[in-house]
N, C-alpha and C positions, 0 to 999 in steps of 0.2 A: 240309945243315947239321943236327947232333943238336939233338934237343931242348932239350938242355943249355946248349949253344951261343947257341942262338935266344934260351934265355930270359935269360942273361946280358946276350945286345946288346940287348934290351928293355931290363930292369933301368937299365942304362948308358945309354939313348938318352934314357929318363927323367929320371934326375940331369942328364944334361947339360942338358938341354929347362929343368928346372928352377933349376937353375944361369943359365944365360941370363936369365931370367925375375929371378931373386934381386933384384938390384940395382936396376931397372929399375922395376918393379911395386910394390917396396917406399919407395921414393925418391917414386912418385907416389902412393902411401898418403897418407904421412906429409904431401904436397903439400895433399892435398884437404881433411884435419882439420884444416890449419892456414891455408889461403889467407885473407884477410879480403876479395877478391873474391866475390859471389855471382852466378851466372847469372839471367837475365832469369824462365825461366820455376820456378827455384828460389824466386823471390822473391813469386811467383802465390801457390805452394804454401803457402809461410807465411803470408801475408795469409788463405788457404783455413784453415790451421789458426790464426787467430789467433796466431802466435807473433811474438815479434820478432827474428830474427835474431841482433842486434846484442847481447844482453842475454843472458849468460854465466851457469849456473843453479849451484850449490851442489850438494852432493852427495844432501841429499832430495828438490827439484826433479827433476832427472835420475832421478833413482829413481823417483818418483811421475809423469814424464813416460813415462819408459819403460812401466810397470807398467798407468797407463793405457792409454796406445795399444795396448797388446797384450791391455788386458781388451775392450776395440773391436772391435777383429779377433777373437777369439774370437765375440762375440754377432753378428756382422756376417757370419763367415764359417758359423757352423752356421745363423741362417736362410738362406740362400743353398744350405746343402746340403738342408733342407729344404725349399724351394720348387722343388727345379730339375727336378723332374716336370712344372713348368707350365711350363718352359722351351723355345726352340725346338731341335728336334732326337732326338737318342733319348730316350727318356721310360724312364730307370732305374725301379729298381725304389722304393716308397716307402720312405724310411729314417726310422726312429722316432729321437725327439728324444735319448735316449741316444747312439745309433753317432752324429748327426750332431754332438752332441757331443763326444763323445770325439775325432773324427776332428777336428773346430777347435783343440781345446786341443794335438793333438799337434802338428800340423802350426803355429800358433802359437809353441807352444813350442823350433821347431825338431827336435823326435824326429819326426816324419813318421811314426807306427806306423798301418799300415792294417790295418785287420782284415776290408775286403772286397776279393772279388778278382771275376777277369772283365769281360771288353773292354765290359760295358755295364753294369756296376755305379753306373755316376757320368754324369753329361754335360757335353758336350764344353766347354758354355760356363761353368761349374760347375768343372771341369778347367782353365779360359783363365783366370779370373778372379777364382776362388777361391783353390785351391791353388798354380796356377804363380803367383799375387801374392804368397802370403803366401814361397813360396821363396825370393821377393827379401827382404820385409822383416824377415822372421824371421832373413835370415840380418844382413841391414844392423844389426838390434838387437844382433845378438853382437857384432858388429866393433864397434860404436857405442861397447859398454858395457868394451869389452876397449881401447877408444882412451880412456873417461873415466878407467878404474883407470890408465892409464901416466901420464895428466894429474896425476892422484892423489898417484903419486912423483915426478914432478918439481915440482910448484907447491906449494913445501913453505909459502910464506906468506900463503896464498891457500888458500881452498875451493872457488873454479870449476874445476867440470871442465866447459866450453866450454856447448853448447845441444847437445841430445837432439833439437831438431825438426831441426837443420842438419847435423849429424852424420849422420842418418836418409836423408836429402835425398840429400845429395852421395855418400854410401857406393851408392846405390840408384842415383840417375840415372848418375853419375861414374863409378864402378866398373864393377861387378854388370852393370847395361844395356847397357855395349858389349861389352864380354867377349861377357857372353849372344848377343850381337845375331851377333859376329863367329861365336862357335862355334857356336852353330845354322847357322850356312850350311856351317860344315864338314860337319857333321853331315849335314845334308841332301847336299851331296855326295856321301858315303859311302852313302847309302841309306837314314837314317830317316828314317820317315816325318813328312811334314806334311803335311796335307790338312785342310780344311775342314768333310770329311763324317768320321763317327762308322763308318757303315756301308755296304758296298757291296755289293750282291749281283750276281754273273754267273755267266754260265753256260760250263764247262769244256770240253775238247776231248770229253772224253765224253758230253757232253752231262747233267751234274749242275751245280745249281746248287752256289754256292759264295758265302759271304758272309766279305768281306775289312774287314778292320777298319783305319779310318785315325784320323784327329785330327791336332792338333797337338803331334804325340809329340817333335819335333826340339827346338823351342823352350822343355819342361816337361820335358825331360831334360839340356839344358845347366845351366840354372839348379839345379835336385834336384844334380847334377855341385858346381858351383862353389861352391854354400852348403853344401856337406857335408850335403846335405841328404837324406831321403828322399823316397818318394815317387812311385816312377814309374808312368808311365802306367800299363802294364800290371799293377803289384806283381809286379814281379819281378829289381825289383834289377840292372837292366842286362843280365840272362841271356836278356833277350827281342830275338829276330832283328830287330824292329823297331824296338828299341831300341838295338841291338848288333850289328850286322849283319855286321863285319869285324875282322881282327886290328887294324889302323889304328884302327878307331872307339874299339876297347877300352883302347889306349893311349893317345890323346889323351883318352875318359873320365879314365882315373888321375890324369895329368896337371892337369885341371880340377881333380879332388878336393884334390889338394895343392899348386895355386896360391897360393891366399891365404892357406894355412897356412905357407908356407915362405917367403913376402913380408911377413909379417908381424914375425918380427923385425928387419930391415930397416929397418921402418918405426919399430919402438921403439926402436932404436939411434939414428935422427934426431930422434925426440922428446924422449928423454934427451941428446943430445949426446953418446953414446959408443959408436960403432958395435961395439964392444967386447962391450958387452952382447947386442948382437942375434946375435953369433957364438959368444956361449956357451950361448947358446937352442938358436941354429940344431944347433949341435955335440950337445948333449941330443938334437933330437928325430933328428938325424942315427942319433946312436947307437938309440933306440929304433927308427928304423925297421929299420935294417940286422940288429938281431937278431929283431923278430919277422917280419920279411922269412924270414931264415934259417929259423926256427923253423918258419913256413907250409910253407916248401917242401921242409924236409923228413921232414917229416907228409906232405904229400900222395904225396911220394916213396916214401915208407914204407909208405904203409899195404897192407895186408894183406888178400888175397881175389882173388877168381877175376875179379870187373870190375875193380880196380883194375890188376891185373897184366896184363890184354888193353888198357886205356886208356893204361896208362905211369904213370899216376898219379891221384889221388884227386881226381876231377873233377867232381864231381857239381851240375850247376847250371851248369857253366860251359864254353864252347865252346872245339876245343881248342886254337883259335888264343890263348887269352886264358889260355892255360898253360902259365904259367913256368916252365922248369923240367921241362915233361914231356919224357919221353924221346924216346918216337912217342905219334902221339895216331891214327893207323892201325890199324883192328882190324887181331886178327892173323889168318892163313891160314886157313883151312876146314884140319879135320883130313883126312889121305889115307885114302881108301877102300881097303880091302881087299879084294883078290880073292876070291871066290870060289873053293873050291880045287876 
């Protein structure tokens, strides 16, 4: 099968994948922001945060609830990067109070931008606890405050747009959690890794030692995946074998990425009452994907030079099962040796 080919029935297995998904995901969105049912240990968490439930907040409430929680998690998440030297496990390098904040506010903020790299840059429970939490709730905030703006246009006589602590709640445990929970076993499946320990050292058939790097990579890469988040274990964006390990892995990744973006109008079409509207979204970002889809692939098809033309295509960072669109991803022949006359 060409290249070509392959990367078309990718392309196609996607939409379809995500098509499926549409109606479905989107229908139980719109389910959870609206149930007036609460779960048992949903109802822990509010009494934990002092909230109440039942009491519907105006649109500076929500603003000032959102705004706190997330000024929380910032000071909460950079002492945590600060202290995690004293942690059990690898004992990173010390990080001064700048990186460790800059690294909260990003990751907080949902941009994920890391500016350290290397498999023992950070520790693993620091990595559990810190970051892979805040993937959840940084992303539960966006969805949160993208469900109060639709509230916003529909409740045109009324200023409640619902509660910020319950919205927060059921996006987090309801959503995000079992997704997470179900795609990390794919994952793991496929071969990334989750382990317990940070570092393992043994010794090779040639008798060298060798230190093999584990964590909980499975579980802090679906989530980084499903909250459009960044973030990965490694800082590498999914280009790492441990993170990425198979043509299958790579496409089920994409897939995560534009789950709750493409379920999401869906869910504003039942909010509004005019599914109308979530198909002219959808149609929008349809068209946006499909030309800078085009546009990527054919740059990478295009470009120019001596590796790109022995690759099939401009690959750089990315394996070539996970390249759509390349021709061959086979180097090519050893040149023929000439005889000697």
């Amino acid at each position: 099968m060409s290249g070509t080919l392959s990367g078309l029935l990718t392309i196609g297995t996607l939409v379809a994948a995500l098509a499926i998904a549409y109606r479905p995901l989107g229908d139980y969105l719109a389910h959870v922001v609206t149930t007036p049912k609460h779960w048992r240990v949903e109802r822990v968490i509010y009494r934990l945060v002092g909230a109440d439930p039942e009491a519907e907040q105006g649109y500076r409430v929500y603003t000032v609830a959102a705004l706190a929680f997330s000024a929380v998690s910032i000071v909460a998440l950079t002492i945590l990067l600060l202290v995690q030297g004293w942690l059990p496990g690898v004992e990173p390098k010390q990080w001064r109070l700048d990186e460790a904040l800059n690294t909260a506010i990003s990751f907080v903020t949902n941009t994920n931008w890391q500016w350290y790299s290397g498999e023992g840059a950070m520790n693993l429970i620091a990595q559990a606890i810190g970051l892979a939490v805040q993937n959840f709730v940084s992303a539960a905030v966006g969805i949160a405050v993208a469900v109060a703006l639709v509230r916003g246009f529909v409740r045109s006589r009324t200023d409640r747009l619902g509660n910020f602590w319950v919205d927060l709640t059921r996006i987090t445990l309801r959503v995000l959690l079992p997704i997470a929970a179900i795609g990390a076993v794919v994952l793991m499946a496929q071969g990334v890794v989750q382990t317990l320990w940070q570092r393992h050292e043994i010794v090779g058939l040639d008798g060298q030692k060798q230190v093999l790097t584990g964590g909980l990579v499975a579980s802090q890469e679906v989530i980084k995946l499903l909250g459009t988040n960044g973030g990965g274990y490694f800082n590498a964006n999914s280009a790492h074998a441990f993170e990425n390990p198979t043509a299958a892995t790579n496409l089920f990744q994409i897939f995560l990425i534009l789950l709750i973006p493409v379920a999401m109008p869906r869910m504003l079409g039942n909010l509004v009452g005019n599914h109308r509207q979530g198909y002219a979204i959808l149609g929008a970002m349809a068209v946006i994907f499909s030309v800078s889809t085009a546009i990527s692939i054919g740059a990478q098809l295009g470009g120019q030079g001596t590796a790109t033309r022995a690759a099939g295509a401009a690959l750089e960072g990315r394996s070539c099962a996970s390249a759509s669109g390349a021709r061959d991803c086979s180097p090519p022949p050893p040149p023929a040796r000439r005889r000697a006359p």
